[in-house]
C-alpha positions in Angstrom: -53.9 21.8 -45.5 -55.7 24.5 -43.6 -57.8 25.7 -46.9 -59.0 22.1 -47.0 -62.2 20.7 -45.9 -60.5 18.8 -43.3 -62.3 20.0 -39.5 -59.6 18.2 -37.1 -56.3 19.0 -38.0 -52.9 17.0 -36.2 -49.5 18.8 -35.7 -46.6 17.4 -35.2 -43.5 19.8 -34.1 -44.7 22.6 -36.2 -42.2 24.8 -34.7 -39.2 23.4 -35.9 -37.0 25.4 -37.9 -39.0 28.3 -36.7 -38.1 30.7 -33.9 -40.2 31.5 -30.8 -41.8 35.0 -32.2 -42.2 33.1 -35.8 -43.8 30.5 -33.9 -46.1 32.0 -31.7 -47.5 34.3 -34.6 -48.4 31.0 -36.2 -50.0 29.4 -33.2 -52.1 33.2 -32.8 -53.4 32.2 -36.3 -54.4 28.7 -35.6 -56.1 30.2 -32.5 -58.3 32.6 -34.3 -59.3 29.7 -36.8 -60.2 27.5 -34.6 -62.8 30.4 -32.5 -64.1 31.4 -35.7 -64.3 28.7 -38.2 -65.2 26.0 -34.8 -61.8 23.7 -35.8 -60.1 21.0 -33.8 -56.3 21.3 -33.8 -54.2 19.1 -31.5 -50.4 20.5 -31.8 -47.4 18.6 -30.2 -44.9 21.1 -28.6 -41.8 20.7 -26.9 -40.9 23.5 -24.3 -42.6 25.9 -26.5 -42.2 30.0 -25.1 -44.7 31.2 -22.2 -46.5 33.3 -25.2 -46.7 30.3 -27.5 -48.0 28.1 -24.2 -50.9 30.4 -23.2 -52.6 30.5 -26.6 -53.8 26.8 -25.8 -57.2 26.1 -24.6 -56.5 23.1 -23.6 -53.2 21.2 -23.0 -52.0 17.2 -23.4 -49.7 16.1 -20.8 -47.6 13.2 -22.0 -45.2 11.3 -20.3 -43.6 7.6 -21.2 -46.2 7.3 -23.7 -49.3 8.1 -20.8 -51.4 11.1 -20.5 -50.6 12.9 -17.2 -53.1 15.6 -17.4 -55.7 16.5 -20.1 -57.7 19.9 -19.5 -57.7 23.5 -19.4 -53.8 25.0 -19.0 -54.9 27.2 -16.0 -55.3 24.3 -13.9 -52.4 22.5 -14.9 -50.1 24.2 -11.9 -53.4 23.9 -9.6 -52.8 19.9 -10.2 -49.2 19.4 -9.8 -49.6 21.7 -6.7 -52.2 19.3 -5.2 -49.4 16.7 -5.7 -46.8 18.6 -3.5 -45.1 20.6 -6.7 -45.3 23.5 -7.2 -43.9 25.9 -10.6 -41.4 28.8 -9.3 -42.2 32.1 -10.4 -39.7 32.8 -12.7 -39.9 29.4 -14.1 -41.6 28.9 -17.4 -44.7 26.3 -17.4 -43.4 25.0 -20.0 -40.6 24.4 -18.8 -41.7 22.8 -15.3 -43.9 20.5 -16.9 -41.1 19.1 -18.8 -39.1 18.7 -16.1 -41.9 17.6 -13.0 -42.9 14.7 -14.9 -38.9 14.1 -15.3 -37.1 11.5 -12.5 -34.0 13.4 -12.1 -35.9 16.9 -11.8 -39.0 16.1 -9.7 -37.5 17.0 -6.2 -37.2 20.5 -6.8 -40.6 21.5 -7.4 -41.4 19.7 -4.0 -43.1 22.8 -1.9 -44.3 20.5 1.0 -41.6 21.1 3.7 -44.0 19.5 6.3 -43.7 15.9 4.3 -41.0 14.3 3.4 -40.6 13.8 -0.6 -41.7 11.2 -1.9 -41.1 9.7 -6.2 -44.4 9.6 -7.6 -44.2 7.4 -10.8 -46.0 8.3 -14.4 -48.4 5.3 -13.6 -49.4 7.1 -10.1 -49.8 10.4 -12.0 -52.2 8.8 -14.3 -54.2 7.6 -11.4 -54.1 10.8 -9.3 -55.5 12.8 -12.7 -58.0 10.5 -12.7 -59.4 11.1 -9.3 -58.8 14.3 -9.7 -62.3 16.4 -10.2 -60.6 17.5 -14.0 -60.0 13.5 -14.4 -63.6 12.6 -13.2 -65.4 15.4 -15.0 -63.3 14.0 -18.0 -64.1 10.4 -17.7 -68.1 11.4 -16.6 -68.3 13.1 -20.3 -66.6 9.9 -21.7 -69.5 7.6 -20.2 -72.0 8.8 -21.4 -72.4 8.7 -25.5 -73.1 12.2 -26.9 -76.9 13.4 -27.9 -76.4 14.0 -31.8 -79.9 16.2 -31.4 -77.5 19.4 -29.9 -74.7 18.7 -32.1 -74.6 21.4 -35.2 -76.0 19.9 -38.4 -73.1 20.2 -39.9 -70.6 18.8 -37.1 -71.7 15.2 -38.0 -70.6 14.4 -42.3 -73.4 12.5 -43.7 -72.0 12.4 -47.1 -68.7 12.2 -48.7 -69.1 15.8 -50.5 -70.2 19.0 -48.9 -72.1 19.8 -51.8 -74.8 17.6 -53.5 -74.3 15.9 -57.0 -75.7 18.5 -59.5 -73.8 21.9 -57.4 -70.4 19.4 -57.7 -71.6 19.5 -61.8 -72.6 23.2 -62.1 -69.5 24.2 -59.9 -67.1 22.0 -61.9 -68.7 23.0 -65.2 -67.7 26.4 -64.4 -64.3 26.0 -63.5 -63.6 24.2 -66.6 -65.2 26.7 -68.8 -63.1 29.3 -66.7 -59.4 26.7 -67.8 -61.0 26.5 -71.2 -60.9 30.5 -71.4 -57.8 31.2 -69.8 -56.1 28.6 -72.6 -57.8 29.8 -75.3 -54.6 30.2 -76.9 -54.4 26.8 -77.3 -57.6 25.9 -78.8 -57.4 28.8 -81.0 -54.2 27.3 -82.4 -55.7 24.0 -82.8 -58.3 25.8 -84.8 -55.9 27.7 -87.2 -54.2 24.3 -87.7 -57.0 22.3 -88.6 -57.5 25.4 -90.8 -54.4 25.7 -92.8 -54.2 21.7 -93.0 -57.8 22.2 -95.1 -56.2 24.5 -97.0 -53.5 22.4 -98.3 -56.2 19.3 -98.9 -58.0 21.5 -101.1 -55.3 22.6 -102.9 -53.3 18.6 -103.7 -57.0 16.9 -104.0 -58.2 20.1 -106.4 -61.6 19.0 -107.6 -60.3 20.2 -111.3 -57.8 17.2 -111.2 -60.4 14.8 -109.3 -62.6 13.3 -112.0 -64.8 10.3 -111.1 -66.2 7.1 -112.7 -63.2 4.9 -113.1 -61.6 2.7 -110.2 -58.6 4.7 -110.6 -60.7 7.7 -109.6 -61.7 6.4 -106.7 -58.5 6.1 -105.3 -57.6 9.5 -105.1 -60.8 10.1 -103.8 -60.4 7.3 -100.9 -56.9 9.2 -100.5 -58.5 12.2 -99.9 -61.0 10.7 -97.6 -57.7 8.6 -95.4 -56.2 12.0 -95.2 -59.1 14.1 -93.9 -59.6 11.2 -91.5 -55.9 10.8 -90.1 -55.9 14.8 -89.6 -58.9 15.1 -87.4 -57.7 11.9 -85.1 -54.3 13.6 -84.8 -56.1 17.1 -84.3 -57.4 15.0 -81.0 -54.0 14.1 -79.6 -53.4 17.8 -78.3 -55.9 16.3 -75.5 -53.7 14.0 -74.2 -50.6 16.4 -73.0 -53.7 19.0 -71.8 -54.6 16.0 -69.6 -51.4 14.8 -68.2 -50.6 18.5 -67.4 -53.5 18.6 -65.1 -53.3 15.2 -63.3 -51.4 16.1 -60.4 -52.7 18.9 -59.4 -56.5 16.7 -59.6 -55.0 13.9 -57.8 -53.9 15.9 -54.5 -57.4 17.4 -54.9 -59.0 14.0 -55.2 -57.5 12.6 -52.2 -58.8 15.8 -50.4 -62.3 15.1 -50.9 -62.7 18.2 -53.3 -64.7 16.3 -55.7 -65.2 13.3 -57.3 -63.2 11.9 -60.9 -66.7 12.3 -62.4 -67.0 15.8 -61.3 -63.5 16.4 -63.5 -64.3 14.3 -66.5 -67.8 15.0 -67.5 -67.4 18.5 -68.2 -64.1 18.1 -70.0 -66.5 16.0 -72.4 -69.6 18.6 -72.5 -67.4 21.6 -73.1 -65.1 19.6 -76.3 -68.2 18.9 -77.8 -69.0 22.3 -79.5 -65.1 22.3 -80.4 -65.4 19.1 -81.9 -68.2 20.2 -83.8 -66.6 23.3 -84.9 -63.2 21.9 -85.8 -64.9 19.1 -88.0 -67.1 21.9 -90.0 -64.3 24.0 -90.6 -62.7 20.7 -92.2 -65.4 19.6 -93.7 -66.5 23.3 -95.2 -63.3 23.7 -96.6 -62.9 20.7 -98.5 -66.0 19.1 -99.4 -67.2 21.3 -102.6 -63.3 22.2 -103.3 -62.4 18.5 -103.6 -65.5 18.0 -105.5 -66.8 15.3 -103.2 -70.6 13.8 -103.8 -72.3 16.7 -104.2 -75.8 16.0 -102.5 -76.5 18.3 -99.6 -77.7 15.2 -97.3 -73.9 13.7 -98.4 -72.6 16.8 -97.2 -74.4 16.4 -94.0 -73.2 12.9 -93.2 -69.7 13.2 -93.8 -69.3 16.2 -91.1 -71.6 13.7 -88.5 -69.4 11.3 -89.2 -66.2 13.8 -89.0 -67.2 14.9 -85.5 -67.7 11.2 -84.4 -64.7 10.4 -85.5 -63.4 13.5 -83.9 -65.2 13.0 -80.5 -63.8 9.2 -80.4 -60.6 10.3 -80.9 -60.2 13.3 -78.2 -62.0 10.6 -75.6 -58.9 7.8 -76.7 -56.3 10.1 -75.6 -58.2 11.8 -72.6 -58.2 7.4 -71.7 -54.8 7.1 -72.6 -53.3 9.9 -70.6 -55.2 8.6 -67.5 -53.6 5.6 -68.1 -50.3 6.5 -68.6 -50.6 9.4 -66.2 -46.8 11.0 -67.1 -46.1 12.7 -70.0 -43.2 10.4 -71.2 -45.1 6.8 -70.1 -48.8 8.5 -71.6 -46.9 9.7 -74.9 -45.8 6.0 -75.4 -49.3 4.9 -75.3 -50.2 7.0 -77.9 -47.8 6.6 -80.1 -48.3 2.4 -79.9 -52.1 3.0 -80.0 -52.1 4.9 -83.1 -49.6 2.4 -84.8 -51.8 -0.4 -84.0 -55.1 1.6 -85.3 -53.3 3.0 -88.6 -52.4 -1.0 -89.4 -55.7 -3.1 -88.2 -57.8 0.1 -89.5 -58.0 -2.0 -93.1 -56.7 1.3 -95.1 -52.8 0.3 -94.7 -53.0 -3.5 -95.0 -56.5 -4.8 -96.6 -59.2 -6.1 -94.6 -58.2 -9.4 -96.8 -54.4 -9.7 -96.0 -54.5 -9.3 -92.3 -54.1 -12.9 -91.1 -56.9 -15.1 -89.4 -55.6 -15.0 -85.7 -55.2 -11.0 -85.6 -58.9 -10.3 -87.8 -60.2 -9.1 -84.0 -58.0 -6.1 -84.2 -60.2 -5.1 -87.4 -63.0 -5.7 -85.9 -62.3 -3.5 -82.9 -59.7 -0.6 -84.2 -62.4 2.8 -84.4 -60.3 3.6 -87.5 -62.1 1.1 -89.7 -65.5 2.3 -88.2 -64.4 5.9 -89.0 -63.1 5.4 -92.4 -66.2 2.9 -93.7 -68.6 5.9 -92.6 -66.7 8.5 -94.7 -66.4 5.9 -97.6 -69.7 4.6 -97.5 -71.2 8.1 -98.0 -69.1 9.4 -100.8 -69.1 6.2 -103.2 -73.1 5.1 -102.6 -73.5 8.5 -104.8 -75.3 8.1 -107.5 -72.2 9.3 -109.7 -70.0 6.0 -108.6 -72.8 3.9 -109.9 -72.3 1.6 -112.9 -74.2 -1.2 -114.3 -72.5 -4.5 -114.0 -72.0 -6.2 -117.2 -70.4 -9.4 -116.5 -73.0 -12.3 -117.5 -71.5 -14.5 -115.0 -72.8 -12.1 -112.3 -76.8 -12.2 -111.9 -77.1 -9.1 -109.5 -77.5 -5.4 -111.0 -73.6 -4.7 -109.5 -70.5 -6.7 -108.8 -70.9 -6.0 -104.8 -73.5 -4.6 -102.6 -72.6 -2.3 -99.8 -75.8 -0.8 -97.9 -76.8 2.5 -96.5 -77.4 1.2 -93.5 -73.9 0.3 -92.6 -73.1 4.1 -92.5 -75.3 4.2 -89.4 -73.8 0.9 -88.1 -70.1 2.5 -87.9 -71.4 6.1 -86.8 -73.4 4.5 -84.2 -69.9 2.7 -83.7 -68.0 5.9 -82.9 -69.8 7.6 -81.0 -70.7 3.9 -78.5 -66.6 4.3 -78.8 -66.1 7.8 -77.4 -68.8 6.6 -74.4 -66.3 3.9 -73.9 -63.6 5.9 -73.4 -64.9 8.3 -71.5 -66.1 5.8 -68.5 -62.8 4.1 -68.8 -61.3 7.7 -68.2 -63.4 8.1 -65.3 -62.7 4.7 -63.7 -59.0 5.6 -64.6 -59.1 9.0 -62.8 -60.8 7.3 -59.7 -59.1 4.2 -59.2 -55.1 4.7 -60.1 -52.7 6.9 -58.5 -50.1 8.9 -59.7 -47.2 7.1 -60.7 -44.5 7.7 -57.9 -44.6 10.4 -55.1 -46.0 13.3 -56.0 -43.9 15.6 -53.4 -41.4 17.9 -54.1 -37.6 17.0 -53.5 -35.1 20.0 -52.9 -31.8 18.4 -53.0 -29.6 21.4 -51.6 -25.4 21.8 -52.0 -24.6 19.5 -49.1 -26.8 16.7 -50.2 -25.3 16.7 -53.8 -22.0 17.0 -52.1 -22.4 14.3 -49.5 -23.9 11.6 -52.6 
C-alpha cells in the first residue's frame, strides 16, 4: 500500500498486535514519508504511548461520533485548559484525552477551584472548538474554496495514469521483455519441442514413401498437412497456463492504477510475434523438402505465412481463453471444450458435407477450417496434383475448381482472428475480476481445531 501511487493514505488501529516501541518505530516511518514524499495519512489510535502521540502533526479528537478538537497536538491541552481541565503532569495526553471527553472521568481534570464544576456535554465541546480561534481559523480556511494557481502541479490528478500513453507502452514493453528473459527456460523448451515433433514428421511422412498423383496420395499428404497443423495450435496452448499464472498478480495491480489492461496485453502480442515466426520456420524448415511437399519456392513461402497465422491465432485463443476462465482449473476446461469443438466443426474430422444443416455455422466460424484450407490449398494447386479431366459428361478442363485466391481469403481469416482475440483479451483483462477473493487465508491450529 505505501509503494503505491495512492497520496492519502487511511489507518485504522495500525497498532494492534504490535507493542508500543514496535509501534512507535512504524509511526517514525510514516512521519518521515509524509515530510519528504508530501503524503496525507490520517491514523486512528487508541491511547497510543506519549512517544507514539508526539510524532503527530496534527491530531483528530473524536468523541460519540463528533470531532471535539481538530489542530495542531500542542494546543490540544491549551484548549481543554481554557475549558476548566487541565492534564496532570504525570498523566499521559493520551491518556487525558480519553478520559476528559469521558462522563465518569471529567471531574478530575477540573483545575478551576474558584468555579464550581460544571458537565460540559460532547455537543457543547463541539461548539466551544468552534469559537475557539483553532475552530474559527479552521472554519475561515473551509469558506473559502482553495486557489488551484498555488497548489503543486502535481497535487491536483488530471489523468488516470501518471505517465502518458506511449511511456505506459515503452515501460510495459520492457518489463515484458525483462519476464520473457527471465523464462527463457520456457520458451526455449517450447522451441526444442516443436523441434523434436518435426523430427518425427519427417521421419513417418518420409518423402521416399510419399509419392504423388493418385487420390490415395493425397491423403497421406493432407495427413501430413492435419498433423503439422494440430502441432503448432497445440504448441500455442503453453500460453494459456503462462497467462493464468500472471493474472493475480496484474489484477491487484490493475485495481491500483499501475496501468491499464492494454498496457499488459499489447506487448505480450508484439513480443510472441518473432517466436511465432520462429517456431513456425523451424516447422516448416524441417519438414517441407523432407516430406517432399510442392516444391516451388513461392509454395514454400506460403505454407510458413500461413503456419505463423495459424500459429499467432492460436497463441491469441488461449491468451482469450485464460482471461476468461481466469483459474487454472476453470481456464483449462475452456480449452480443452474449445479445442474439441474446433477439431470436429474444422471439416478435417467430420466432412464439411456430413455436418448437419443447423450446426453448418460452426464450420463457418471454427479458425481450424480457415487454417487447414490455407495449408491445403497451397500444396495441391501444384502443378504436380494437376490432371486433365476425362469424363465427357464434365465440360470444364477438371472435375472441381478451387482458386488461388481463397488461400488469401483464409490467411486474411487467421490473422482478422488473432486481432479478435486479442481485443476480446483486453476487454476480458479490463472488465472481469478475479474469480473469488484474492486474499490470503492462514487458517492456524485453533481454527482447524475449533471447525
Amino acid at each position: 500500500m505505501l509503494v503505491g501511487p495512492a497520496k492519502a493514505l487511511f489507518m485504522d488501529e495500525i497498532s494492534t498486535g504490535l507493542d508500543s516501541s514496535t509501534t512507535s518505530q512504524i509511526v517514525r516511518f510514516m512521519r518521515q514519508m509524509v515530510h519528504i514524499m508530501d503524503v496525507t495519512m490520517i491514523i486512528s489510535l487508541l491511547q497510543p504511548a506519549p512517544e507514539t502521540y508526539d510524532l503527530f502533526d496534527d491530531i483528530i479528537l473524536l468523541s460519540e461520533g463528533k470531532i471535539v478538537y481538530q489542530g495542531p497536538h500542542e494546543n490540544v491541552l491549551e484548549f481543554f485548559e481554557y475549558l476548566g481541565f487541565k492534564c496532570p503532569e504525570r498523566k499521559g495526553i493520551a491518556d487525558f484525552l480519553q478520559e476528559v471527553t469521558s462522563q465518569k472521568d471529567r471531574e478530575q481534570y477540573w483545575f478551576k477551584l474558584d468555579e464550581p464544576y460544571r458537565y460540559i456535554s460532547v455537543p457543547e465541546f463541539v461548539d466551544y472548538f468552534n469559537n475557539y480561534h483553532i475552530g474559527q481559523k479552521l472554519s475561515d480556511e473551509l469558506h473559502f474554496p482553495y486557489d488551484q494557481s498555488k497548489a503543486h502541479p502535481a497535487a491536483l490528478v488530471k489523468e488516470k495514469y501518471g505517465i502518458s500513453r506511449w511511456e505506459l507502452f515503452k515501460a510495459w514493453f520492457a518489463r515484458e521483455w525483462l519476464l520473457m528473459k527471465r523464462n527463457s527456460f520456457l520458451y526455449i523448451f517450447k522451441t526444442t519441442q516443436i523441434t523434436i515433433m518435426s523430427l518425427i514428421a519427417m521421419t513417418v511422412f518420409f518423402r521416399t514413401e510419399m509419392k504423388h498423383g493418385r487420390i490415395e496420395d493425397g491423403r497421406k499428404y493432407y495427413g501430413a498437412l492435419f498433423f503439422s497443423l494440430i502441432n503448432v495450435m497445440f504448441n500455442g496452448m503453453a500460453e494459456l497456463a503462462m497467462t493464468v499464472l500472471r493474472l493475480p498478480v496484474f489484477y491487484k495491480q490493475r485495481d491500483f492504477l499501475f496501468y491499464p489492461a492494454w498496457a499488459f496485453g499489447l506487448p505480450i502480442w508484439i513480443l510472441r510475434i518473432p517466436l511465432s515466426l520462429m517456431e513456425s520456420g523451424i516447422w516448416i524448415i524441417l519438414t517441407y523438402y523432407t516430406i517432399g511437399f510442392a516444391p516451388a519456392a513461392s509454395r514454400f513461402f506460403c505454407q510458413l505465412l500461413a503456419f505463423f497465422s495459424i500459429h499467432q491465432m492460436a497463441l491469441s485463443l488461449f491468451r482469450f481463453i485464460a482471461a476468461i476462465g481466469r483459474t487454472q482449473v476453470v481456464a483449462s476446461s475452456l480449452g480443452t471444450f474449445t479445442l474439441l469443438l474446433v477439431f470436429v466443426l474444422g471439416g478435417f474430422i467430420i466432412a464439411k458435407d456430413d455436418i448437419e444443416p443447423w450446426m453448418i455455422w460452426g464450420y463457418y466460424v471454427s479458425p481450424m477450417m480457415y487454417g487447414q484450407n490455407p495449408i491445403a490449398i497451397n500444396e495441391f494447386l501444384d502443378k504436380r496434383w494437376s490432371a486433365p479431366n476425362l469424363d465427357p459428361r464434365i465440360p470444364e478442363p477438371t472435375v472441381g475448381r478451387f482458386l488461388d485466391y481463397r488461400y488469401w481469403i483464409c490467411v486474411a481469416a487467421l490473422f482478422g482472428f488473432s486481432l479478435l482475440f486479442n481485443l476480446c483479451f483486453i476487454v476480458a483483462l479490463t472488465f472481469l475480476n478475479p474469480l473469488g477473493d484474492s486474499k490470503s487465508v492462514i487458517v492456524d491450529d485453533k481454527t482447524t481445531a475449533e471447525l
